[in-house]
C-alpha positions as CSV (number, residue, x, y, z in Angstrom):
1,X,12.6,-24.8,-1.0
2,X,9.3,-25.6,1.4
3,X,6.3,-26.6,-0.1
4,X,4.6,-23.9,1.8
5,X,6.5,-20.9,0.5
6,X,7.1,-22.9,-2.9
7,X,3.3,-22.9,-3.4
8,X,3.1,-18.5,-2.2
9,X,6.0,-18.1,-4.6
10,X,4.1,-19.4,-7.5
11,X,1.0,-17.3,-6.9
12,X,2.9,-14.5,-6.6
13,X,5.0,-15.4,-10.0
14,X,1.6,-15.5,-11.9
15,X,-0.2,-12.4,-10.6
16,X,3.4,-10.1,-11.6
17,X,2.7,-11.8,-15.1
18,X,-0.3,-9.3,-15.3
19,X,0.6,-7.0,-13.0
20,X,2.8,-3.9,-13.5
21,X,5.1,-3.0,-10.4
22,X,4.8,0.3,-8.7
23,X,7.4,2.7,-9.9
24,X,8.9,5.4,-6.9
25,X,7.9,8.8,-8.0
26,X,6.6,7.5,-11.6
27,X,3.6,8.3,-13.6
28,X,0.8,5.6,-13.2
29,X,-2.9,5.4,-13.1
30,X,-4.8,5.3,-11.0
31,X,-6.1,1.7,-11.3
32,X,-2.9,0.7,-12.2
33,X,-1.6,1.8,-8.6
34,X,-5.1,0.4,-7.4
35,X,-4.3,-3.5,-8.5
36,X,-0.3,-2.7,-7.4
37,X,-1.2,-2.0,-4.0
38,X,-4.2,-5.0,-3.5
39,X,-1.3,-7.8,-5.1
40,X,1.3,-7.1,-2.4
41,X,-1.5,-6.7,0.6
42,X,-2.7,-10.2,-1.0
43,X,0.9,-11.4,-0.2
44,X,2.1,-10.8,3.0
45,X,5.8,-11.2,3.8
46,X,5.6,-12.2,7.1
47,X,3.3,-15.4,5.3
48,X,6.0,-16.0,2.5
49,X,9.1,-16.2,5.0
50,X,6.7,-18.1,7.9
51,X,8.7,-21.5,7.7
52,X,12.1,-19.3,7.2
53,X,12.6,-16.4,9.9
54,X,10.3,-13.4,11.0
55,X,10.2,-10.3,9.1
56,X,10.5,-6.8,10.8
57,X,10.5,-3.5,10.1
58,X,10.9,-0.2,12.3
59,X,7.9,1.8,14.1
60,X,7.7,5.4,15.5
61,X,4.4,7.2,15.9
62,X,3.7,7.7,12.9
63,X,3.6,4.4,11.7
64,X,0.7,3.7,14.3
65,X,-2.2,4.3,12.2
66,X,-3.5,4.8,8.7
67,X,-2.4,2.6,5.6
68,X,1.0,2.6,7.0
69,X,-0.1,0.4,9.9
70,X,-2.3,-1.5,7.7
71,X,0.9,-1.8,5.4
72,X,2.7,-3.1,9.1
73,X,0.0,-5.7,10.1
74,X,-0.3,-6.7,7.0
75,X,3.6,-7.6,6.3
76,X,5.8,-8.0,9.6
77,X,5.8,-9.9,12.9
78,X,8.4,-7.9,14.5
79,X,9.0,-4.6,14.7
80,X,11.9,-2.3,16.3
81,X,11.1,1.2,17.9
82,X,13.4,3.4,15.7
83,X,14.3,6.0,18.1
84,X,12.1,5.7,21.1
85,X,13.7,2.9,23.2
86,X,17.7,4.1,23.2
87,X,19.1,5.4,26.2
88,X,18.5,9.5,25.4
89,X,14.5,8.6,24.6
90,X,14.0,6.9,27.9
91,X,16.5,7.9,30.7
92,X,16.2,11.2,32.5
93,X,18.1,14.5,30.8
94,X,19.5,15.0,34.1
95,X,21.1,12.9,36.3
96,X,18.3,11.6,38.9
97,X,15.4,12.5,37.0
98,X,12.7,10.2,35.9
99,X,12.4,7.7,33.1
100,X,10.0,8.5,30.2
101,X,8.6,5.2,29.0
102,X,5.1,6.4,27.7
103,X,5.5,6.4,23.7
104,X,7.7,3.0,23.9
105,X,4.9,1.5,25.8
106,X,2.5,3.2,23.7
107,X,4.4,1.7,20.6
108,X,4.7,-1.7,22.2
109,X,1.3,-2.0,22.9
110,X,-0.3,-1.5,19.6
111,X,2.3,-4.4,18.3
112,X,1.7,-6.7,21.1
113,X,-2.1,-5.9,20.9
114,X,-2.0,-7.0,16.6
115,X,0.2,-10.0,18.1
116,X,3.6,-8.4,16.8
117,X,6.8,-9.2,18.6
118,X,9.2,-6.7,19.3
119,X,12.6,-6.4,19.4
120,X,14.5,-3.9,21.8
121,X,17.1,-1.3,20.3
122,X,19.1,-0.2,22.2
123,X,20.4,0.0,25.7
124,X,24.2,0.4,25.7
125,X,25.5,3.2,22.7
126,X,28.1,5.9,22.6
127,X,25.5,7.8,20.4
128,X,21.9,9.5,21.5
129,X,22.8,9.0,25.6
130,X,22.9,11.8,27.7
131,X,26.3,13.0,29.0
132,X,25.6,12.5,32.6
133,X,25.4,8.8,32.1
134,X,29.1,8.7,30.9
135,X,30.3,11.3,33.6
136,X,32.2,10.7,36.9
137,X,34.0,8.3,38.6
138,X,34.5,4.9,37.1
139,X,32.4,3.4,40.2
140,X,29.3,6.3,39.2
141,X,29.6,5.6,35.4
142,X,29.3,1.8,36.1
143,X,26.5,2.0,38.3
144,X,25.0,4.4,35.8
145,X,25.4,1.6,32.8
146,X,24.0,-1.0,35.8
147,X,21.0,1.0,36.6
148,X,19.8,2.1,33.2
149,X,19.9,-1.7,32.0
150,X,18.0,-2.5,35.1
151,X,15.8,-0.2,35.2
152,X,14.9,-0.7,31.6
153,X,14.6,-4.0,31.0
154,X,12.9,-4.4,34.4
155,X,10.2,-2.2,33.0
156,X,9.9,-4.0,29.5
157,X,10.5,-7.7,30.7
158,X,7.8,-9.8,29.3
159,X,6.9,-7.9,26.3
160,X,10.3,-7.5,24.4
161,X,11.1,-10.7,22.5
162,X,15.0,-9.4,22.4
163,X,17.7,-6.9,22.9
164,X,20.0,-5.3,21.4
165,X,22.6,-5.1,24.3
166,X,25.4,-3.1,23.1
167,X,24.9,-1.2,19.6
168,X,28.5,-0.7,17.4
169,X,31.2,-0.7,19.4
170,X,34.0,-1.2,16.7
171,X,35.5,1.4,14.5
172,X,33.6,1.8,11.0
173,X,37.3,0.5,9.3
174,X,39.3,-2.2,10.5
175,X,42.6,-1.3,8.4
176,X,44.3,-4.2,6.6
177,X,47.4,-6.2,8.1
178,X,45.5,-5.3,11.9
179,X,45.6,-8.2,14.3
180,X,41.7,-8.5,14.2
181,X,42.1,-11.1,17.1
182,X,42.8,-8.3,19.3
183,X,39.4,-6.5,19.4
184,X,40.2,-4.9,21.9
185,X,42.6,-2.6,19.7
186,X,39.3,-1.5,17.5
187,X,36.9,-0.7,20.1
188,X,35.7,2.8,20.0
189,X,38.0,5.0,22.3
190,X,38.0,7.5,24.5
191,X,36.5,10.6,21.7
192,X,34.0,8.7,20.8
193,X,32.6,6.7,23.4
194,X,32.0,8.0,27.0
195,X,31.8,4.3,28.3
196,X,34.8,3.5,27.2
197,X,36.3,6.9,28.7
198,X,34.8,6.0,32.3
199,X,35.1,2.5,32.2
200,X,37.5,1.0,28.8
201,X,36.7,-2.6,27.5
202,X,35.1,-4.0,30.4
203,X,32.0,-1.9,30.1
204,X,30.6,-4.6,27.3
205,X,30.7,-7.5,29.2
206,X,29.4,-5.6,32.6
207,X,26.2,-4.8,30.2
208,X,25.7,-8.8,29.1
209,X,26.0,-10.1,32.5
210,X,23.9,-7.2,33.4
211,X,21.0,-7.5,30.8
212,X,21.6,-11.2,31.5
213,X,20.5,-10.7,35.0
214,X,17.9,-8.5,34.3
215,X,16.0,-10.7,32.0
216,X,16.7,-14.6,31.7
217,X,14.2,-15.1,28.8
218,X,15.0,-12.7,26.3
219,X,18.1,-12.9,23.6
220,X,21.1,-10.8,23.7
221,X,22.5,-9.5,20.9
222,X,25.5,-7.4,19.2
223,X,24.2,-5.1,16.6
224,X,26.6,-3.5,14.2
225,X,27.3,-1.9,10.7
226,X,29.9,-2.7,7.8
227,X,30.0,-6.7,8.9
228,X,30.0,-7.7,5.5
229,X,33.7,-6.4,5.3
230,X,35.5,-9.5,6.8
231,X,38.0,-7.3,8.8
232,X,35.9,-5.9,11.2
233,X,33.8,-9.1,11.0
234,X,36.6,-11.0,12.5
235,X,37.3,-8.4,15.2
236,X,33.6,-8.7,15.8
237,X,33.5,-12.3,15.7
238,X,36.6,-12.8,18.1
239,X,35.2,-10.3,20.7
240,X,31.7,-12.2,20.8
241,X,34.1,-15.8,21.1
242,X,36.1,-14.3,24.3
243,X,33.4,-12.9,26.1
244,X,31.5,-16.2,25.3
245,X,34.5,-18.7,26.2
246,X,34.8,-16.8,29.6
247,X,31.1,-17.0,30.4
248,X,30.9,-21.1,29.9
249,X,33.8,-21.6,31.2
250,X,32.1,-20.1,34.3
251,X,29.6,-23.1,33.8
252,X,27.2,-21.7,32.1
253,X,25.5,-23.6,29.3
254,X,24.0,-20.8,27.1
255,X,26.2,-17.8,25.2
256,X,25.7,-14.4,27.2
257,X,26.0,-13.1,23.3
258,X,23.3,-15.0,22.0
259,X,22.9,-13.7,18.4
260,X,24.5,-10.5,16.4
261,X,22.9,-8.3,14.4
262,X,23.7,-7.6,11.2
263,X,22.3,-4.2,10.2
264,X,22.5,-4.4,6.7
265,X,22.9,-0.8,5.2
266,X,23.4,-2.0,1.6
267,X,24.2,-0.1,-1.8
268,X,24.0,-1.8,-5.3
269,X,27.6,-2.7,-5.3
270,X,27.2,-4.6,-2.0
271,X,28.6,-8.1,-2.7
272,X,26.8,-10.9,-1.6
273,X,29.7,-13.1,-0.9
274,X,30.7,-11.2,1.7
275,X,27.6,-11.0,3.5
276,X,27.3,-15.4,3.4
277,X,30.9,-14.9,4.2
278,X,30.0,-13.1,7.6
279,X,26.8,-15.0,8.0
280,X,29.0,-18.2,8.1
281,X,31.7,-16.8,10.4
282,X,29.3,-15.6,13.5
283,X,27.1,-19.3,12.6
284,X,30.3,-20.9,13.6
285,X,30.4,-19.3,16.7
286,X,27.3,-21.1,17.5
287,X,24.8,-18.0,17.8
288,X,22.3,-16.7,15.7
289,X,22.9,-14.3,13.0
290,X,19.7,-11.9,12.0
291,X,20.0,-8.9,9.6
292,X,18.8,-6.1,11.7
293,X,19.1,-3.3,9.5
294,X,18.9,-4.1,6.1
295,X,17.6,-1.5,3.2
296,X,19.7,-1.1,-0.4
297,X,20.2,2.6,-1.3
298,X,20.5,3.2,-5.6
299,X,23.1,5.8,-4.6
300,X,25.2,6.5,-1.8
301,X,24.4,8.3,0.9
302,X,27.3,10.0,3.0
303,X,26.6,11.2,6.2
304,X,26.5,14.4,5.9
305,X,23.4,13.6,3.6
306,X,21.2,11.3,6.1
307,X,17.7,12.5,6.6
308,X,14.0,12.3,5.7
309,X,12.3,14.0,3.3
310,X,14.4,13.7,-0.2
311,X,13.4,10.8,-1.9
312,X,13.1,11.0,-5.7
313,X,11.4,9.4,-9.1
314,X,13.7,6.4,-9.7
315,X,14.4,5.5,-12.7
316,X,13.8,1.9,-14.2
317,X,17.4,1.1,-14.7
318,X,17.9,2.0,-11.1
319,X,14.8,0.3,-9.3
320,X,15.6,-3.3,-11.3
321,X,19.7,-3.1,-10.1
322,X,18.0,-2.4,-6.3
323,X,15.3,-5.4,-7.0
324,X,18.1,-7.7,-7.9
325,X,20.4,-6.9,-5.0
326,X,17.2,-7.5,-2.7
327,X,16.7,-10.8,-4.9
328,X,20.1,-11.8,-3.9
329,X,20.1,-11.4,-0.4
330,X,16.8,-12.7,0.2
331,X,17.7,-15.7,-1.6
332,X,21.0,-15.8,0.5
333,X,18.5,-15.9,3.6
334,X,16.8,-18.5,2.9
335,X,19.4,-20.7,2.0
336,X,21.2,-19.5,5.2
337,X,17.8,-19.7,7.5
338,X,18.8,-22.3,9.9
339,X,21.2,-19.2,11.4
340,X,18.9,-16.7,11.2
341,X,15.7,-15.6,13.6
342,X,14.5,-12.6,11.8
343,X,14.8,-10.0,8.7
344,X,14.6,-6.5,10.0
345,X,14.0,-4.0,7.2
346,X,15.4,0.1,8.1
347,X,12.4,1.9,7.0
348,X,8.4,1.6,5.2
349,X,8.5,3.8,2.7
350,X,11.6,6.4,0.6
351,X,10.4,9.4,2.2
352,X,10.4,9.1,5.8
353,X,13.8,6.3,5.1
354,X,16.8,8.0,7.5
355,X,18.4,7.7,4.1
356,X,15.8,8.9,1.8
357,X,18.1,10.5,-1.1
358,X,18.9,7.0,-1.7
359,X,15.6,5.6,-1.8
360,X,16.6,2.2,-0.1
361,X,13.2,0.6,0.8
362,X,10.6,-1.7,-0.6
363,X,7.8,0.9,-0.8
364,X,7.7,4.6,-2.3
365,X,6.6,7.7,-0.8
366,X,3.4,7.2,-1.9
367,X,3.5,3.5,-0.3
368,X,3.5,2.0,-4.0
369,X,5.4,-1.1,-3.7
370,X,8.4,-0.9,-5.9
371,X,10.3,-3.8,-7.7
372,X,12.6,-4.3,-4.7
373,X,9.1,-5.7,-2.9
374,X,8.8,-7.9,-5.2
375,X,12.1,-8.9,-5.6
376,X,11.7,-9.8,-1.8
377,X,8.4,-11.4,-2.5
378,X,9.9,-14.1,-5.0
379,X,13.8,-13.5,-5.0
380,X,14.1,-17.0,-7.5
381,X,12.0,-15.6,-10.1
382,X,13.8,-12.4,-9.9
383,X,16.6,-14.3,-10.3
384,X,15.6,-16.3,-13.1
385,X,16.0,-19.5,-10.4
């Protein structure tokens, strides 16, 4: 481990001696919750992980002010508009109407202002775009997907760090016995994704070289869901190494996919081999590999259930199972750093978490850190390492 966070670590290890943890939705008093909250602004994550990768969270406007952007400053050098930078935030409702860039910029510039990178999210998905862009001709829809690249990351270049190019093309499943070599085959079809409709596979490389264009100095990603199951990580990982192959052999001597994102939507029963699995596969395609998403429900969350607004008193059984599975994939991480840029965490605090019934993040509704911080803040003594 480095000396640097070896030394953070220890502090941190003596402090919880005498310190209880914040429980979500528990009964605690007041000076109890008092010395909680001063130990983990005392130990900032983004200080901890410094020699490792960056730490991020998500930002809307909400998060702009108050404790909650004291909690921000205080923790995370990256951050990742939640909503406000995908296509149906900033491109017109109607086809030739004007872009709408004032709350990204807004967002942008409070982050770049408390010297916070950001990271772009999302320009290319088949969800939250509006219908016009995917509608008519092949030659329209492609000039749409060409235009609304340009014309976004024209706008941002010089204050996103990087971008998540194309956002979960795959199918959630990737049945067994599938040739997984032939992405292709998994893609997102025609009733899900208009892109695909207007313009089939071709539409994901048109967006690299696209965004490529756009913006020399930023990094292109691939961010998508379920990649700790290593079928659709292999379908993932063999679409990357096509597209890739075909750009150097071009003679080009960077990746036009440059790093994938990992988003990291864990439970409790997640398993941790499969996500160094994963980790190890896209490594070997020689890009970066960042988790992008990550928060750990206690119980699972179908969709029909995501949403703000109903998180709950957690019990202790419950919030030590979460802290460990943090304490394991932190720990994973660092051992894995070399491959990895940044952290992202999905959310501040339970409540306004898109999956709040499963209370998946470090902090309560009341912004009480919770064991799973931490967990995060020394994953080897939670582990007993």
């Amino acid at each position: 481990m480095k000396i640097k966070a070896l030394a953070i670590f220890a502090i941190v290890c003596f402090i919880l001696t005498f310190t209880v943890c914040g429980s979500s939705g528990g009964s605690s008093s007041g000076r109890q919750n008092q010395n909680t909250n001063q130990n983990h602004m005392d130990f900032p994550l983004k200080t901890i992980y410094e020699d490792y990768f960056l730490i991020g969270n998500i930002m809307n406007n909400n998060s702009l002010f108050g404790d909650k952007f004291e909690l921000i400053k205080n923790h995370f050098n990256i951050m990742t508009s939640e909503n406000n930078m995908k296509p149906d935030s900033l491109a017109p409702r109607e086809r030739g109407g004007q872009y709408t860039f004032t709350t990204a910029d807004n967002q942008i510039r409070v982050m770049l202002e408390n010297g916070i990178k950001v990271h772009g999210h999302t320009l290319v998905w088949h969800n939250q775009t509006h219908a016009w862009m995917t509608e008519g001709t092949p030659q329209q829809v492609r000039q749409n997907l060409i235009n609304h690249i340009n014309t976004v990351m024209a706008h941002f270049r010089g204050r996103v760090f990087s971008w998540d190019v194309v956002n979960e093309v795959v199918v959630s499943r990737v049945n067994p016995g599938a040739n997984f070599n032939d992405w292709k085959a998994h893609l997102r079809k025609e009733d899900e994704s208009g892109w695909f409709r207007a313009l089939g596979a071709d539409y994901i490389e048109l967006a690299y070289r696209t965004a490529r264009a756009a913006d020399p100095n930023v990094v292109l990603y691939y961010n998508d869901y379920n990649l700790d199951n290593q079928r659709k990580a292999q379908v993932v990982a063999a679409m990357i190494k096509e597209i890739n192959d075909k750009y150097r052999a071009e003679g080009n001597t960077r990746n036009l996919i440059e790093a994938v994102g990992m988003q990291g939507h864990y439970g409790l029963g997640t398993m941790v081999s499969n996500v160094r699995a994963s980790i190890e596969r896209f490594a070997a395609l020689g890009i970066k590999v960042d988790i992008s998403e990550l928060d750990v429900e206690v119980r699972s969350v179908g969709s029909g259930s995501f949403g703000t607004g109903q998180s709950s008193r957690v019990g202790e059984v419950e919030q030590r199972s979460q802290a460990l599975k943090y304490a394991e994939l932190f720990n994973l991480f660092m051992e894995q750093s070399e491959h990895i840029t940044r952290v992202t965490m999905w959310g501040i605090d339970d409540e306004t978490s898109w999956k709040s019934l499963g209370n998946p993040v470090l902090w309560d509704a009341f912004l009480r850190p919770k064991q799973a911080f931490f967990a995060v803040a020394n994953p080897r003594r939670t582990l007993g390492l």
